[in-house]
N, C-alpha and C positions, 0 to 999 in steps of 0.2 A: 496578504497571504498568497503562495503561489497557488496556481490550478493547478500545475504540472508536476510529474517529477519523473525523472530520469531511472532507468534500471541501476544503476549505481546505487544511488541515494537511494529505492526501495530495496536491495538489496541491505545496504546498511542497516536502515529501520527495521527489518526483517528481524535483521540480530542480535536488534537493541533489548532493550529493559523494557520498553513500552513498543511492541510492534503494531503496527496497523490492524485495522481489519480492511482483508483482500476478497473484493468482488471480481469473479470473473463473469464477465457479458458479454461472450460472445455471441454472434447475431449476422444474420446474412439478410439485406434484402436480394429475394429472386423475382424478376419479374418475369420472366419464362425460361426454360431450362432444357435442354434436351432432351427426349423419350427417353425413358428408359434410367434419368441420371435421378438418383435418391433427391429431396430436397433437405435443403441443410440441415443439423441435427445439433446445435449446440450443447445439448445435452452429453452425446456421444463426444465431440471433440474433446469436451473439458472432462470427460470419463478417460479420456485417451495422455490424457497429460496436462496438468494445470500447476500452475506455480506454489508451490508448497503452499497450504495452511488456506487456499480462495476457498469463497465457497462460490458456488454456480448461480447467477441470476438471470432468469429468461425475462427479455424485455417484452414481447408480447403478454406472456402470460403478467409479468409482477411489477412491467414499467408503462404500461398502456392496457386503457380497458379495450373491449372490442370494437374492432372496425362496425362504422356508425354515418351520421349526417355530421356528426362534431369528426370526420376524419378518420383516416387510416390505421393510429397512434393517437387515439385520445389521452388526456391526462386518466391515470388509473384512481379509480377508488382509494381516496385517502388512510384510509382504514383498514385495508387490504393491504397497499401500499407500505403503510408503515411496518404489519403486521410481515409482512415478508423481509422487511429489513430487520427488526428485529429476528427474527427465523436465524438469519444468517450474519448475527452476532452485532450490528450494526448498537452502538449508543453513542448519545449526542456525548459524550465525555474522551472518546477517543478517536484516535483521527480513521479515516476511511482511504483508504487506494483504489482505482476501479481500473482495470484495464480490457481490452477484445482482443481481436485476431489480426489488429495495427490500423486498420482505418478511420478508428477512432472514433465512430458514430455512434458508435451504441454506446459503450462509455461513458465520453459526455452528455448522450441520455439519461444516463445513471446519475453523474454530477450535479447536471441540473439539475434534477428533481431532489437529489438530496439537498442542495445549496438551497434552492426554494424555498424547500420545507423545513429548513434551520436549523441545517448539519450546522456545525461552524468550523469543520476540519476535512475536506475534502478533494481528492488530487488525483491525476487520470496521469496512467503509468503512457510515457511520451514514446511512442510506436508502438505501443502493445507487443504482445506477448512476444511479435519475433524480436524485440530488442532485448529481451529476456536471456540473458548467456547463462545463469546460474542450474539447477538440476529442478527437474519438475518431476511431480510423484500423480501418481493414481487412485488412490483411495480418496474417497471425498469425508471431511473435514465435519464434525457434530459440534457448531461452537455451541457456548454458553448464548442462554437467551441476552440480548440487548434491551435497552430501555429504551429505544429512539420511539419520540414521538411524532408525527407531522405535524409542524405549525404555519401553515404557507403564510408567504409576506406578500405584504399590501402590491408590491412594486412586482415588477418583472414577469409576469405574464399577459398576454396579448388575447385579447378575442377578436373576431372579425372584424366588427367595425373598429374595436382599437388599432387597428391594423392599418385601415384604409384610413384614419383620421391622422395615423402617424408617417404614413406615406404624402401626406401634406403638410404639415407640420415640423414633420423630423426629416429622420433618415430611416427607411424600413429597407432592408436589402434582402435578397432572392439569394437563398444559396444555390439552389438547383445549379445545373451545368449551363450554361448560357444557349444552347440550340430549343432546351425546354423553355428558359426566358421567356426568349423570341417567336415561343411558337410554332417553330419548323417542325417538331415529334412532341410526342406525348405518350409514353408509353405503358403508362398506369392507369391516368387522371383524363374524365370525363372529355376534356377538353384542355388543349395547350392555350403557352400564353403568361403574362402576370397580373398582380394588382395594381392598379392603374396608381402611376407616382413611385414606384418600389424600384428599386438601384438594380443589376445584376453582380454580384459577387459569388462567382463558384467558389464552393467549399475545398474543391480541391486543392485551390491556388493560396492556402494556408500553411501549405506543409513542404514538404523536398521531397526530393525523389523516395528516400527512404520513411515517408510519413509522418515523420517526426517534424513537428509544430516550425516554422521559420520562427528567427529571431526576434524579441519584443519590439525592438527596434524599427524590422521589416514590416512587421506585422501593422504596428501602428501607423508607418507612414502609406502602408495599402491602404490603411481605412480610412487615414485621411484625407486619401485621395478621391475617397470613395465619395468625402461627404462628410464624417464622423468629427467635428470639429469641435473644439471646446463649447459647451453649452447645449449641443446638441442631443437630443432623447436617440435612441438608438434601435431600433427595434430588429429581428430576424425571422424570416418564413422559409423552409424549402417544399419539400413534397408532403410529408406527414409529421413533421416535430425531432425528427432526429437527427438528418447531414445540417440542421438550421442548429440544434444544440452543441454540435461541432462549431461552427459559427460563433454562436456565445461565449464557450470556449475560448477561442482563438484572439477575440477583443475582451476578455479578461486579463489572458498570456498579457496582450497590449497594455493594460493597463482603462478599457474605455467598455462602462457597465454598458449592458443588453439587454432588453425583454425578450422571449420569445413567444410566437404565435403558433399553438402546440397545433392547432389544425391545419394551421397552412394551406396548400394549396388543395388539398385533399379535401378540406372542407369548402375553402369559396369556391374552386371549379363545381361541389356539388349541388347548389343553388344556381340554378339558372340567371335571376333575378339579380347578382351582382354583377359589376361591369368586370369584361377582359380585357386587357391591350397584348398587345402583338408587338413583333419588332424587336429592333436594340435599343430604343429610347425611354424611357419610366414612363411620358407621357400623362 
């Protein structure tokens, strides 16, 4: 099944007999902002214009519980979790869209956690909203309740030490930007740096200039150059669980399954106690 689909093809589906149901997640991380500048308001943006019929999902508040020792972006309350999906029309019988504001991180935030929890129909609109050419309205959307349950599966998520046991093992790869990798800046996190054995792959080097996914083709032979080889377990970590579930993403587009490690770096930099390495090397 794809992960993706294109504003065309949502567009279509839109019109059809069975249209989706449409998550808007948009989502900004700031990590400092100039005096004086508002901090983002996702709520407002998607009050300002959202693609017919979305309904609005805040990823802090409905896709992560509170920042913690488990990270920035922890996994949120099962129960909560679901309970907000169904809110906004979400059942495992119909298919789901998610789209943001094109970078695609929060998104596949959303994806993940619903693919986890045993959506079986789930697809992230490829550049988000600004690939969007159709008319967008204002009024926000009262669906009918959903039936979606969460059932998480055995497979695909990562704890700490499955982290570091899979960075020996497998392939665990860094989405972060490669200067955080290496340690040079750290502008969140306790401390710069990676898990000692973990690949660097920025997240951004996924996409094209207009944000929009590169090819399955491209995609696949990045990852296997990465590492990602037939047989291989796969795993992903960035800063807090989210540019890493972009990641995810991106080697399904490919066709090569992922764990992700939802704490990431946000939680091993917050134990002292675990090792860091430095540099351009996994080490």
């Amino acid at each position: 099944m794809n992960a993706i689909i294109s504003a065309t093809e949502l567009a279509g589906d839109l019109a059809g007999p069975r249209p989706p149901v449409l998550l808007d997640v948009r989502w900004q991380l700031t990590v400092a902002r100039p005096a004086g500048e508002p901090a983002f308001d996702g709520r407002a943006v998607y009050g300002a214009g959202h693609i017919p019929g979305a309904v609005f999902v805040d990823l802090d508040e409905e896709l992560a519980a509170a920042p913690g020792t488990a990270g920035r972006h922890p996994l949120p309350d099962l129960a909560e979790f679901g309970a907000a999906m169904r809110r906004a029309g979400v059942s495992r019988g119909r298919p789901v869209i998610v789209y943001d504001g094109g970078q695609g991180w929060a998104a596949a935030r959303a994806w993940w956690l619903l693919r986890w929890t045993g959506h079986p129909d789930v697809r992230v609109l490829d550049g988000g909203l600004p690939s969007w050419e159709g008319p967008l309205e204002t009024s926000a959307p009262v669906p009918a309740e959903g039936d979606f349950r969460p059932d998480p599966a055995p497979a695909g998520l990562l704890d700490a030490d499955g982290a570091a046991a899979l960075a020996r093992s497998g392939l665990l790869l860094d989405a972060r930007a490669g200067e955080r990798y290496r340690g040079e800046v750290e502008p969140i996190d306790r401390v710069g740096g990676h898990i000692p054995g973990a690949v660097s792959a920025p997240t951004g080097e996924n996409v094209a200039a207009d944000g929009r996914f590169l090819p399955a083709e491209e995609l696949g032979a990045r990852f296997k150059a990465l590492g990602a080889l037939d047989g291989t377990t796969v795993g992903v970590y960035c800063g807090s669980g989210v540019s890493a579930a972009h990641q995810v993403l991106a080697l399904a587009v490919a066709g090569i399954p992922a764990a992700l490690y939802v704490g990431s770096w946000s939680e091993w930099s917050s134990d002292p106690s675990r090792p860091v390495a430095v540099g351009p090397d996994p080490q």
